[in-house]
Every structure is written in structure tokens, then in C-alpha cells.
N, CA and C atoms as a LAMMPS dump frame, in Angstrom:
ITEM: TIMESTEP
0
ITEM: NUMBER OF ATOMS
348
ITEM: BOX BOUNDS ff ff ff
-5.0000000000000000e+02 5.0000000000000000e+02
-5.0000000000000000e+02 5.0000000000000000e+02
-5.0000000000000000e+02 5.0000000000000000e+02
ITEM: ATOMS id mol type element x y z
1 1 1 N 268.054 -401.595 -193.164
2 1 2 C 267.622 -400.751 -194.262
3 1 3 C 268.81 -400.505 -195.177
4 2 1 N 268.259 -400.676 -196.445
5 2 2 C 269.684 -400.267 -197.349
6 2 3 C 269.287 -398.618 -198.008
7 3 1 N 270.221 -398.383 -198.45
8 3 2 C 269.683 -396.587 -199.286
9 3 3 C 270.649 -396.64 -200.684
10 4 1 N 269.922 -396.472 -201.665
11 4 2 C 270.432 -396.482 -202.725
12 4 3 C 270.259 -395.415 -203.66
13 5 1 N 271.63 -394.44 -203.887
14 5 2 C 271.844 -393.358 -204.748
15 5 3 C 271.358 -393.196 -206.121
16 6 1 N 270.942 -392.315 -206.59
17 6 2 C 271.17 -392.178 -208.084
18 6 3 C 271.127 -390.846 -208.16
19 7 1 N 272.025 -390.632 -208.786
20 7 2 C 271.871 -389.045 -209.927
21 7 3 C 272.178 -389.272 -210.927
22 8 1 N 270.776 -388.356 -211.506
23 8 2 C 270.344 -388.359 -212.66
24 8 3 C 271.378 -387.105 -213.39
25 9 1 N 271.621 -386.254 -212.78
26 9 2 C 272.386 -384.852 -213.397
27 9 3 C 272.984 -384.536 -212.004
28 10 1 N 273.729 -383.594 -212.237
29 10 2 C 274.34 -382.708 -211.185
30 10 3 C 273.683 -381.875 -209.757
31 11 1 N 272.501 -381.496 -210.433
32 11 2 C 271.518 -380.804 -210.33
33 11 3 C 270.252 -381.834 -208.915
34 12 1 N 270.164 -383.144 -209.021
35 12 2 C 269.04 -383.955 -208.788
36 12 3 C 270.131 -385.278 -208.367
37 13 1 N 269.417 -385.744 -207.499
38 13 2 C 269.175 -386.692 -206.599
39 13 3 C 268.132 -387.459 -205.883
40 14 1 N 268.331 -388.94 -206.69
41 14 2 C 267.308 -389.579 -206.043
42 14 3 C 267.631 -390.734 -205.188
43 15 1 N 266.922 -390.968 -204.072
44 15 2 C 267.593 -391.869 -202.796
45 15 3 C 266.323 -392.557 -202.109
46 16 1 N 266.783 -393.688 -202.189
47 16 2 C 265.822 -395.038 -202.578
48 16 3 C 266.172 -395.713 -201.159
49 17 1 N 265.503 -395.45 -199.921
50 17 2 C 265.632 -396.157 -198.683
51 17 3 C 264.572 -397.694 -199.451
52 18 1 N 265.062 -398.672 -198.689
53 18 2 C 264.322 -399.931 -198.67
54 18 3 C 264.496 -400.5 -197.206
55 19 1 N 263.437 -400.829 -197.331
56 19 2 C 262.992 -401.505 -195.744
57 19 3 C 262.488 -400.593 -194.855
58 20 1 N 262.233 -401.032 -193.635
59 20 2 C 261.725 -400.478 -192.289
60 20 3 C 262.594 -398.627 -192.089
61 21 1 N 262.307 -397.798 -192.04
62 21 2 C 262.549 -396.569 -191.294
63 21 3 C 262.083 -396.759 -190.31
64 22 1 N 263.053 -397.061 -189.679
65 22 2 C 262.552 -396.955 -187.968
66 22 3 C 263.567 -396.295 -186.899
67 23 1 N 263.486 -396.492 -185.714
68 23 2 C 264.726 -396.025 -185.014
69 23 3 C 266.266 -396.154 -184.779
70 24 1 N 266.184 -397.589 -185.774
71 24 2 C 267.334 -397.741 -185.995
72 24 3 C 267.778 -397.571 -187.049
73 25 1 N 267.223 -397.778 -188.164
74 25 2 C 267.692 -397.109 -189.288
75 25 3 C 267.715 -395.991 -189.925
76 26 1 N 266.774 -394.908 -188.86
77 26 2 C 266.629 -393.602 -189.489
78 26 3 C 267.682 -392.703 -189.687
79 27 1 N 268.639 -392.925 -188.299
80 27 2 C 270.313 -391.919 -188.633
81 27 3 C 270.659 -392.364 -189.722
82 28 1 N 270.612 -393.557 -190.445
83 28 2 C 271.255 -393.725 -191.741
84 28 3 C 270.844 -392.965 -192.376
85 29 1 N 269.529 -392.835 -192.528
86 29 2 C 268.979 -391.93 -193.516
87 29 3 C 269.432 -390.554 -193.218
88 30 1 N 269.076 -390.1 -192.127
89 30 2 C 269.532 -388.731 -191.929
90 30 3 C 270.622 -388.191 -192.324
91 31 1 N 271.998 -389.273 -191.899
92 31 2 C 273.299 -388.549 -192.521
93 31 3 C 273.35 -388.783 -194.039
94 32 1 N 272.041 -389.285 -194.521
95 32 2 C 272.891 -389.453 -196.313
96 32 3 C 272.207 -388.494 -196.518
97 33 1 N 271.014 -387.765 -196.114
98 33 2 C 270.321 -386.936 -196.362
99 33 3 C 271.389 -385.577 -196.484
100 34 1 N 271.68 -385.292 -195.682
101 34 2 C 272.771 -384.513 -194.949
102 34 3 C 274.038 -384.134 -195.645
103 35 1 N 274.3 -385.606 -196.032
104 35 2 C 276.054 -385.459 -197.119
105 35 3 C 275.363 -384.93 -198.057
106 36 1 N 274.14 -385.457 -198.859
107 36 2 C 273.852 -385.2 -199.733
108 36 3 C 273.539 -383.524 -200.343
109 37 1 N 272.99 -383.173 -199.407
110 37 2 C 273.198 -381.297 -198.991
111 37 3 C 274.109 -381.108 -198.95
112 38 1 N 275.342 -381.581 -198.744
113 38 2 C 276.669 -380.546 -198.713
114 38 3 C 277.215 -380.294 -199.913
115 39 1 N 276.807 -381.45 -201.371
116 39 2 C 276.568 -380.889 -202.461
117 39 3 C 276.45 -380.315 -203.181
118 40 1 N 275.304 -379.772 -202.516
119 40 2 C 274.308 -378.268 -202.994
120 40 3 C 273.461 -379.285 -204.565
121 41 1 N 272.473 -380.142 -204.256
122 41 2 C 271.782 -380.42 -205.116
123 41 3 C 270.575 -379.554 -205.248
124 42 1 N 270 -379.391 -206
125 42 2 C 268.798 -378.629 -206.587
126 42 3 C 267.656 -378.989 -205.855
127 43 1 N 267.385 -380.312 -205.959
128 43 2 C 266.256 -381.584 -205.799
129 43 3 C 267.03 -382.597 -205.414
130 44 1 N 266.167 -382.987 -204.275
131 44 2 C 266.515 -384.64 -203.835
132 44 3 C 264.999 -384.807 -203.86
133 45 1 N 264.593 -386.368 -204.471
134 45 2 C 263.616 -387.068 -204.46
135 45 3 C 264.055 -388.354 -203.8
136 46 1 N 262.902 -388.404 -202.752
137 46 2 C 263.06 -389.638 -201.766
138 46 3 C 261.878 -390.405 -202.043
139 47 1 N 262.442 -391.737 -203.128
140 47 2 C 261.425 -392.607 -203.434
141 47 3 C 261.295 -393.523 -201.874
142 48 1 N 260.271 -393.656 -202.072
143 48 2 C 259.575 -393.958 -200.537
144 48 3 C 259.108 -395.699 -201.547
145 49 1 N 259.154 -396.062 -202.827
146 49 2 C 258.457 -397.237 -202.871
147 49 3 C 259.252 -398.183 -201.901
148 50 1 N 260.137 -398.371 -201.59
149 50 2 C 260.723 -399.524 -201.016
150 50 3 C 260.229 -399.568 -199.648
151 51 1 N 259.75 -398.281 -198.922
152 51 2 C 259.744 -398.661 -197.559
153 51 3 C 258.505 -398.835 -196.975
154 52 1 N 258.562 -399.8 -196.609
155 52 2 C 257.22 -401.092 -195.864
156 52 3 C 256.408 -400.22 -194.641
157 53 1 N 257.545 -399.425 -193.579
158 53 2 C 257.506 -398.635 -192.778
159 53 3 C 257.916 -397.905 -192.476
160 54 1 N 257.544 -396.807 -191.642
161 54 2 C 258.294 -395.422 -190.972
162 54 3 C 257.529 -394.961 -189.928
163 55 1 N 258.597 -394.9 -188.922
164 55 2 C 258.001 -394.705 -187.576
165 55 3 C 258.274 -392.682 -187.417
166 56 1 N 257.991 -391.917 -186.275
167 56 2 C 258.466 -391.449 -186.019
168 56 3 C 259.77 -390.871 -186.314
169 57 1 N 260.512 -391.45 -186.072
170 57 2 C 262.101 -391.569 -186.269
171 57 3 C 262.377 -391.134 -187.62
172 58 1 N 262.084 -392.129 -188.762
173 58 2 C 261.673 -391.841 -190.295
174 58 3 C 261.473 -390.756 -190.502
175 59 1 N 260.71 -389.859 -189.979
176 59 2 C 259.573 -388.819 -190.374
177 59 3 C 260.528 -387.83 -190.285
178 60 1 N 261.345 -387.71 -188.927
179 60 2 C 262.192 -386.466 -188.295
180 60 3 C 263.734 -386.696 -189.119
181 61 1 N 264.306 -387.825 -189.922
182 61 2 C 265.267 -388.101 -190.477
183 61 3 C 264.697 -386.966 -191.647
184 62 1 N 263.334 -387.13 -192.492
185 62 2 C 263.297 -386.576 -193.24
186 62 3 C 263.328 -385.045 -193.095
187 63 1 N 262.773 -384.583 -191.763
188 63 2 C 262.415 -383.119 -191.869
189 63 3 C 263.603 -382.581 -191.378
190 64 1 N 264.091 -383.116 -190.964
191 64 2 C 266.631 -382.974 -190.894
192 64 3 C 266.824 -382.682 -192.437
193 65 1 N 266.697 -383.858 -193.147
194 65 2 C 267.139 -383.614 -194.677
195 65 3 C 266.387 -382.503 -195.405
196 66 1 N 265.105 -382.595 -195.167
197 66 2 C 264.599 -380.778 -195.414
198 66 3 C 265.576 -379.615 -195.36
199 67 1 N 265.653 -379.76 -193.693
200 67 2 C 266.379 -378.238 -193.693
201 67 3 C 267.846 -378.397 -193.734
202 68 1 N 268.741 -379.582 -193.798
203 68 2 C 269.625 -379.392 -194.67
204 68 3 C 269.73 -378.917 -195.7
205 69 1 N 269.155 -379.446 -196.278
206 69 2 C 268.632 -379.239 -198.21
207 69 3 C 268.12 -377.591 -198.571
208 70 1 N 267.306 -377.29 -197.295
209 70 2 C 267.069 -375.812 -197.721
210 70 3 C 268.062 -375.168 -197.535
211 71 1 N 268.446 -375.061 -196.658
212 71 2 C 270.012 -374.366 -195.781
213 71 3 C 271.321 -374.483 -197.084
214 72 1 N 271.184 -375.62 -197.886
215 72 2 C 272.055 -375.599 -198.979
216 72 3 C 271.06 -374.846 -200.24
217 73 1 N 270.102 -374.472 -200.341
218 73 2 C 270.22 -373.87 -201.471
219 73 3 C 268.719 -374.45 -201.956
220 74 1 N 268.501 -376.207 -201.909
221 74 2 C 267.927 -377.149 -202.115
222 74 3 C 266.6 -377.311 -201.925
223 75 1 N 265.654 -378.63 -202.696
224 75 2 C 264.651 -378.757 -201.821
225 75 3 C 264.46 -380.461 -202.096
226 76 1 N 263.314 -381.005 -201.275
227 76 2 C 263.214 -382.157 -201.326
228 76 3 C 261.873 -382.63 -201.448
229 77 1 N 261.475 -383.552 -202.491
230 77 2 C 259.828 -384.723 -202.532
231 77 3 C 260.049 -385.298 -202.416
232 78 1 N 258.932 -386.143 -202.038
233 78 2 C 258.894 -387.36 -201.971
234 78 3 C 257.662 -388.354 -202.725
235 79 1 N 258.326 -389.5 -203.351
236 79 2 C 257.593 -389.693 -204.015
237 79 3 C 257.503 -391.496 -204.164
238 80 1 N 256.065 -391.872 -204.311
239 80 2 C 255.723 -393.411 -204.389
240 80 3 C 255.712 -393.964 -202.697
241 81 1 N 254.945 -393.379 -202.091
242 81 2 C 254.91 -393.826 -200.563
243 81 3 C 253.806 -394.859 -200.428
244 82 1 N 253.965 -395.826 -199.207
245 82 2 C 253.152 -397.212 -199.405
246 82 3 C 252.105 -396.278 -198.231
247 83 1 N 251.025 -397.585 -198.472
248 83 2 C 250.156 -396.201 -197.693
249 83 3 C 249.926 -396.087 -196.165
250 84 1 N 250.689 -396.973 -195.297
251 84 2 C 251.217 -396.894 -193.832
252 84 3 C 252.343 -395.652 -194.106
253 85 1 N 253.178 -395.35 -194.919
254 85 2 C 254.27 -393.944 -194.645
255 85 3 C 252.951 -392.719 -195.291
256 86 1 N 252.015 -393.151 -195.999
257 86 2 C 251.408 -391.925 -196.688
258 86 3 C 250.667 -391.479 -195.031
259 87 1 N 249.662 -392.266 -194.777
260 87 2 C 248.692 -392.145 -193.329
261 87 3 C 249.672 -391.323 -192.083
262 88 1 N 251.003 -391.816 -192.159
263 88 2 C 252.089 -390.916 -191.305
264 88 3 C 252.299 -389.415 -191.464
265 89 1 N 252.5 -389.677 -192.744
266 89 2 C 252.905 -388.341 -193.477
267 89 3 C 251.422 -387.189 -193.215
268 90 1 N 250.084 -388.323 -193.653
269 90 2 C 248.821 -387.509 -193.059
270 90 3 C 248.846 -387.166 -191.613
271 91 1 N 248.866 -387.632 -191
272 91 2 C 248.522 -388.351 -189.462
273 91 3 C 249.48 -386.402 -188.719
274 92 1 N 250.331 -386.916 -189.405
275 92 2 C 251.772 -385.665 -188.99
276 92 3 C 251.454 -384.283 -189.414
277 93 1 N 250.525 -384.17 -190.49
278 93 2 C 250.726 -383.031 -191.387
279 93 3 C 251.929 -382.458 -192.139
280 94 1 N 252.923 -383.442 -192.15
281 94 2 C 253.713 -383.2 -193.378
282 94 3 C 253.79 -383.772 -194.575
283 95 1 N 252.115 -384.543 -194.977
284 95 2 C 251.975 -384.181 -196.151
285 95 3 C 251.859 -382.595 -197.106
286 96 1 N 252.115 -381.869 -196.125
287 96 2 C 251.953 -380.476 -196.589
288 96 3 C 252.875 -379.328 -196.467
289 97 1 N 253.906 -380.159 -195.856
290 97 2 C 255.552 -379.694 -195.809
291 97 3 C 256.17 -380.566 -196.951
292 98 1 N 256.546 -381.538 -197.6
293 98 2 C 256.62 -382.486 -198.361
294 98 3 C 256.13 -382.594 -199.451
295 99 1 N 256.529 -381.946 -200.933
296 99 2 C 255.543 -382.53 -202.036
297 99 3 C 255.407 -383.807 -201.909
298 100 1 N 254.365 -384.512 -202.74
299 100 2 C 254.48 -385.887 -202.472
300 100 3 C 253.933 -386.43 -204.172
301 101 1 N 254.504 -386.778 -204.944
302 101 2 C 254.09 -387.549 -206.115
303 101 3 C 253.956 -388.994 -206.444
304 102 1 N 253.351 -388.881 -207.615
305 102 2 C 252.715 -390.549 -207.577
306 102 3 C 253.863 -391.078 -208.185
307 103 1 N 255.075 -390.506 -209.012
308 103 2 C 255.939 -390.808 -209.836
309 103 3 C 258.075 -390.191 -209.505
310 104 1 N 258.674 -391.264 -209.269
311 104 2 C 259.891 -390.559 -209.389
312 104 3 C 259.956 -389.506 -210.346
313 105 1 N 259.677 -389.673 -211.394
314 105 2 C 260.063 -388.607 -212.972
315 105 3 C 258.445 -387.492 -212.673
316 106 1 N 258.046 -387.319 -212.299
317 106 2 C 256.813 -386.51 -211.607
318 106 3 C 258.112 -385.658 -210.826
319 107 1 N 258.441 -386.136 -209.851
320 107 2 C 258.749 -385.643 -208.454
321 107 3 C 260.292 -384.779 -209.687
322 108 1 N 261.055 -385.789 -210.282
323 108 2 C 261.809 -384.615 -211.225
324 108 3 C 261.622 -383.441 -211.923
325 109 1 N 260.541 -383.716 -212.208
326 109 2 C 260.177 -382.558 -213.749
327 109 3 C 259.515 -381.359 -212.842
328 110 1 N 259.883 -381.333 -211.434
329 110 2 C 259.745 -380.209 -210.484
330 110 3 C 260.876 -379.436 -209.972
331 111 1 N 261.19 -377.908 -210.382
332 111 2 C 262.218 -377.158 -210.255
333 111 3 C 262.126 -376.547 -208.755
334 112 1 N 262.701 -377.098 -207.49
335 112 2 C 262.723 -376.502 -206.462
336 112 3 C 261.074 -376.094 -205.764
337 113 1 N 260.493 -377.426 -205.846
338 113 2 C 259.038 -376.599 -205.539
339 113 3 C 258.523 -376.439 -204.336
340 114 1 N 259.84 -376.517 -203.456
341 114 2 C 259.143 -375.288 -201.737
342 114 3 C 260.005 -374.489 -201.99
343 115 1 N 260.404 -373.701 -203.058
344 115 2 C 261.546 -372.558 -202.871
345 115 3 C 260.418 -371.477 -203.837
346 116 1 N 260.696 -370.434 -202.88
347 116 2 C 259.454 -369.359 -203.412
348 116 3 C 260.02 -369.088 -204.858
């Protein structure tokens, strides 16, 4: 799996896993999730188009980068999921911990939206 950065502002972060989330690639994700909270970004958006799959493993990398992200200040969507990670995300019920948008710039033009 590769993971690829972008910030857009100071403020936002978007991080582009490609390939399989699985058990072996999910600590990757987790610790970028993680650095990325020590930051203190506003928003991280985790475009999900690249990834084919996500097991388990995937799922709990993300809900790590959650409460990193909250714990800093932060929050996190996710957005453009194929529909084996969407059925997960159902399957789990964290489609409902997780915003989830149809659009990276969707998932931006949202100011902190699990922060009361």
C-alpha cells in the first residue's frame, strides 16, 4: 500500500491510501494517521478512492486516527469509498462514526463535523 499526502492549507489534510488495507498495511496507515495529529490539523480527509480493500485491520487503523485526531483538537471523513470498504464501513456501523462523502472537496468544505 502506498499513502499519499496533500495539504491543501494548514488547517486540512488529505491522505490518499492506495491499494489493499489489510493487516499488513494497516500500521502504515495508522502511524501516518497519528503523525498527522501531532500537527493539530483541523480536518483530515481520507480519500478511500484508491483502496480496492479493507479488512478489519483497515477499519481499526482508522478509528486510531479518529481518536488521535480528536485528542488533538481534530476531526476526520472519509470520502470516495469503493463499495467493498463502503459495505465494511456498513457491516461495522461506522458509517455513522465517520462522515462519509461522495467528494474530496465535499468532505473539505466541512468545518470539524464530529466536533459539537
Amino acid at each position: 500500500m502506498n499513502i499519499e499526502l496533500e495539504r491543501p492549507n494548514s488547517e486540512q489534510v488529505i491522505v490518499r491510501p492506495q491499494g489493499r488495507v489489510d493487516v499488513e498495511s494497516a500500521p502504515s496507515l495508522r502511524e501516518n494517521l497519528k503523525t498527522i495529529a501531532e500537527t493539530s490539523p483541523k480536518l483530515v480527509v481520507v480519500d478511500l478512492k484508491g483502496v480496492d480493500f479493507i479488512d478489519s485491520s483497515g477499519l481499526s487503523a482508522l478509528v486510531s486516527g479518529l481518536k488521535a485526531l480528536r485528542q488533538s483538537g481534530g476531526s476526520i471523513s472519509l470520502s470516495r469509498p469503493h463499495p467493498q470498504a463502503l459495505t465494511a464501513l456498513r457491516l461495522t456501523l461506522l458509517d455513522r462514526v465517520f462522515p462519509i462523502f461522495p467528494s474530496v472537496e465535499e468532505a473539505l468544505e466541512q468545518v470539524n463535523p464530529l466536533m459539537p
